[in-house]
N, C-alpha and C positions, 0 to 999 in steps of 0.2 A: 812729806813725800807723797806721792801722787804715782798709782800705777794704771796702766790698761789691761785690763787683764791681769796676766803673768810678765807683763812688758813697763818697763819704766819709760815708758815713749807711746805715742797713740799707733800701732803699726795697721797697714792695711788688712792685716787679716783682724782682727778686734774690729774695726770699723765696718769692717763688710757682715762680720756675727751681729754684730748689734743691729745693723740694718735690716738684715733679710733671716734673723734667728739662725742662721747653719753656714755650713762651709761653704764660700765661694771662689771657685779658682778662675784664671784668665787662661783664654786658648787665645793663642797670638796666632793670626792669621798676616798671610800677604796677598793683599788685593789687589795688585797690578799696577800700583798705581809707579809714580816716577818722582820724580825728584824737582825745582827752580834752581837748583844749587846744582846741578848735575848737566841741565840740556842747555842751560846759556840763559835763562830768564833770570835768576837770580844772580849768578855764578858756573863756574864747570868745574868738575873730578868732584864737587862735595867736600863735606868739610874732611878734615884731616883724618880724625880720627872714627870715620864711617867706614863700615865692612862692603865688599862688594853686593851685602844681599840688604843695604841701605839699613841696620841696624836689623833687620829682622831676620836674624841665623835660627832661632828656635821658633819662626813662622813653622806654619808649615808646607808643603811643595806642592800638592795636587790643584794642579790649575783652576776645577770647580770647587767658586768658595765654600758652598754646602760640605762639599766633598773633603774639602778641608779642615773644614770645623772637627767634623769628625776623625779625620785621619790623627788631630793634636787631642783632640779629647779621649780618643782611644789610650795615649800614650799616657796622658794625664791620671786617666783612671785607675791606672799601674799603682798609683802614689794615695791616690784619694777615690775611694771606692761610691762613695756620695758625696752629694754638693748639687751647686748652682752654677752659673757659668755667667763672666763676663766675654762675650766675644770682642777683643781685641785688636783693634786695623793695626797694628806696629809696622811695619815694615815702610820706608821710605816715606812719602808725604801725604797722609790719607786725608785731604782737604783739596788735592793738584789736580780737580780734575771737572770738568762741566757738572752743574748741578746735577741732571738727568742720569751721570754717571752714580753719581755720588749716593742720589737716594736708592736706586737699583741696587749699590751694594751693600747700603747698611738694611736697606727693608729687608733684605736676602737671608738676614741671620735671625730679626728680631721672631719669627713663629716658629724657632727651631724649638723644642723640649729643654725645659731647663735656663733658657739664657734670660741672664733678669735684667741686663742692662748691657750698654756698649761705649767703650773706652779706644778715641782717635787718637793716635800722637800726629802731628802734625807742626807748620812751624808758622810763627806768628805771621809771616808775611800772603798768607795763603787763607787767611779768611775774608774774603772779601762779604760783602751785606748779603746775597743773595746765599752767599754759603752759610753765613751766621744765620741767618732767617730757617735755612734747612735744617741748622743742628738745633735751635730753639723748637723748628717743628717735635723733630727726633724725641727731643727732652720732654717732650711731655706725651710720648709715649711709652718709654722706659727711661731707665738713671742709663744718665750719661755722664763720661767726663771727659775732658778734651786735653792730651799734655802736649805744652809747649817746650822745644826744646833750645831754652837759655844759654846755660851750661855756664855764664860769667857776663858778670857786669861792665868788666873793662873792655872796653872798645879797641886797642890794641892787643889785648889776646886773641877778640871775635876776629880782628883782620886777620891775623897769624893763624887761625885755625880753619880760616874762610868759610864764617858764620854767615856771611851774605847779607847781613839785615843791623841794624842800630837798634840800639836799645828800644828808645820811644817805640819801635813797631810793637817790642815784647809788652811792654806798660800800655799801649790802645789795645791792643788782642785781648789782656785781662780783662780792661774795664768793659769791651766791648760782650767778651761772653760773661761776665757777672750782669751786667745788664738785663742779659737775658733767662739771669740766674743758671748759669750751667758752671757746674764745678770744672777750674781750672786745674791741673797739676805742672808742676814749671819741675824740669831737668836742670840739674847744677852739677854737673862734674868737677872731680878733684885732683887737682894734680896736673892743671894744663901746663903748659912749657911756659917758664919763667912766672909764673903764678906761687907767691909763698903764702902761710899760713893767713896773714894778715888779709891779702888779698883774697884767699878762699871766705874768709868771712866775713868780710864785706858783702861779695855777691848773699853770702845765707841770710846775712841780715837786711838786707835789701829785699829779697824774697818776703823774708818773715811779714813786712809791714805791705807787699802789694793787695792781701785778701786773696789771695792766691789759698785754693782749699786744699792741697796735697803736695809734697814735695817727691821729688825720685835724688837722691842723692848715689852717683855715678863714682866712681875710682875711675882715673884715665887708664884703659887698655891699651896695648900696642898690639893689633894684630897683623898677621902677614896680608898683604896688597892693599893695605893702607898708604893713604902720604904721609903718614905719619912717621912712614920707616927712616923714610931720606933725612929727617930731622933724628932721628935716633943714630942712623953711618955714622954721621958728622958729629955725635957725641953733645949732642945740644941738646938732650933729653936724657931726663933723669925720674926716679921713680919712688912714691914713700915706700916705707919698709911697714908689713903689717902693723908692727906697733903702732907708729907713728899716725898712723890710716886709723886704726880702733880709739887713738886719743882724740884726732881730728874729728870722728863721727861725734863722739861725743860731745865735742866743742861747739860742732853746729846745732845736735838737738839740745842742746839746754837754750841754745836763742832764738827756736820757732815756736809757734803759740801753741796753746793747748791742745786748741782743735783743729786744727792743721796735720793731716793724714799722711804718716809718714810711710810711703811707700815703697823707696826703697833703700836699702843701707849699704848698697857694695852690687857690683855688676856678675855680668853673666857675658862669657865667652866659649867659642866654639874647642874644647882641645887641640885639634888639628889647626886650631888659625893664633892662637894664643900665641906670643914671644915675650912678653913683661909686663905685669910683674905675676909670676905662677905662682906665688903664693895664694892668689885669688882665687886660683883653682879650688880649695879646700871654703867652698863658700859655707860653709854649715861651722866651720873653725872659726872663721871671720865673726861670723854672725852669735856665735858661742863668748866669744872674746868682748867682743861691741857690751852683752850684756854682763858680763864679770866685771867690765869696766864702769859701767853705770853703778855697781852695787860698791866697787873699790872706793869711788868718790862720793858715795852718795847723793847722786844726781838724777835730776830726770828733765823730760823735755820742759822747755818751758822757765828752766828755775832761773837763767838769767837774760831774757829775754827784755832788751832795751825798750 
């Protein structure tokens, strides 16, 4: 058996201690940026299951990013009184926008106190060379990592969910930023409409072998002003039950690799926007359970990994 830490799995906080010696948390920022899935370039309304604030509900609001940094790092402090800081772009497409834009925003954080590195989410069809050339710049001024949001392999989910983009975009993006050595992290959610077991681990184990450095493993939420609701009226959506979710995490970390930075194990939603599944609401339960379950089976990441 094989632990990290106190975690039978490599989890992002282990990974970032051994890195930088001490506690580092992410401040999620939103940098204005917008969406191809949203204004008509890639797609319109975005994928199904995006919030109106384009995944980023726990950004935070104050228009000046400075100003914002701090307005989420205040909040953070509440929980972790020292540390380091990843500044964070989450919110909608932090790659969607002209270079000149792009470097203004990430130079804007890198001399704040404390922040040792910066993590984009962004989506594979949005890195063109002059942007990759900018985050290679980036990267070699601080740790960077860049996550791609996947979520499933199968190309009739991506339609049904209106992912906008085919696979190969998601497999050039990777090889494109390992190229330039910048750690990838790919988003995989669980539980898409008509997606079973089988087919959830497929996509993990497809992941597992791209060289892809971190995963984020997602539970599908249903939140209110989603599209995703109109597929939920019609009774065409359906939800795992905790158990079944705490067996399934397990099922994917025993088949990605060792060093493969497990970032995340279960989602985060707004109370006021949440509709299914509330059990996810009790995320420290979830994440309590995940690890009882590793110790029940005697498993850890990695152990059956093809």
């Amino acid at each position: 058996m094989k632990l990290w830490g106190d975690k039978r799995y490599n989890s992002l906080n282990n990974f970032l201690r051994q890195k930088f010696g001490e506690k580092v948390f992410k401040i999620s920022l939103d940098a204005g940026f917008s969406c191809p899935n949203r204004d008509g370039t890639a797609g319109y309304g975005g994928c199904l299951f995006c919030s109106e604030r384009g995944s980023g509900d726990f950004a935070g609001t104050k228009e000046n990013l400075i100003e914002q940094f701090y307005e989420v790092k205040d909040m953070m402090n509440k929980k972790w009184k020292e540390g380091k800081y990843i500044a964070y772009f989450q919110a909608f497409t932090n790659t969607y926008a002209p270079v000149e834009v792009l470097r203004e925003k990430y130079e804007a954080v890198l001399d704040i106190e404390g922040v040792v590195g910066i993590a984009i989410a962004t989506r594979p069809d949005c890195l063109p060379e002059d942007v990759l050339n900018l985050l290679e710049e980036i990267s070699k001024k601080t740790y960077l990592w860049v996550e791609l949001g996947l979520q499933t392999i199968h190309e009739d989910t991506a339609k049904l969910i209106n992912r906008g983009y085919p696979l190969k975009t998601y497999i050039d993006a990777v090889e494109n930023l390992k190229k330039r050595n910048i750690d990838v992290v790919t988003h995989v959610i669980l539980g898409l409409p008509g997606e079973d077991k089988e087919r959830m681990l497929q996509t993990v184990n497809f992941v597992a072998h791209t060289g892809t450095k971190g995963i984020k493993l997602h539970l599908l939420h249903l939140m209110k002003g989603t599209r995703l609701v109109r597929l939920y009226e019609q009774g065409k959506l359906s939800f795992l039950s905790m158990d079944e979710y705490v067996d399934l995490i397990v099922d994917c970390v025993e088949r990605l690799p060792e060093d493969m930075v497990v970032h995340r194990l279960t989602g985060d939603s707004p109370r006021n926007l949440i509709i299914e599944p509330l059990w996810s609401l009790k995320k420290w339960e979830v994440l309590n359970a995940i690890d009882r379950r590793f110790e029940e089976r005697d498993t850890w990441q990695g152990k059956y990994l093809e």
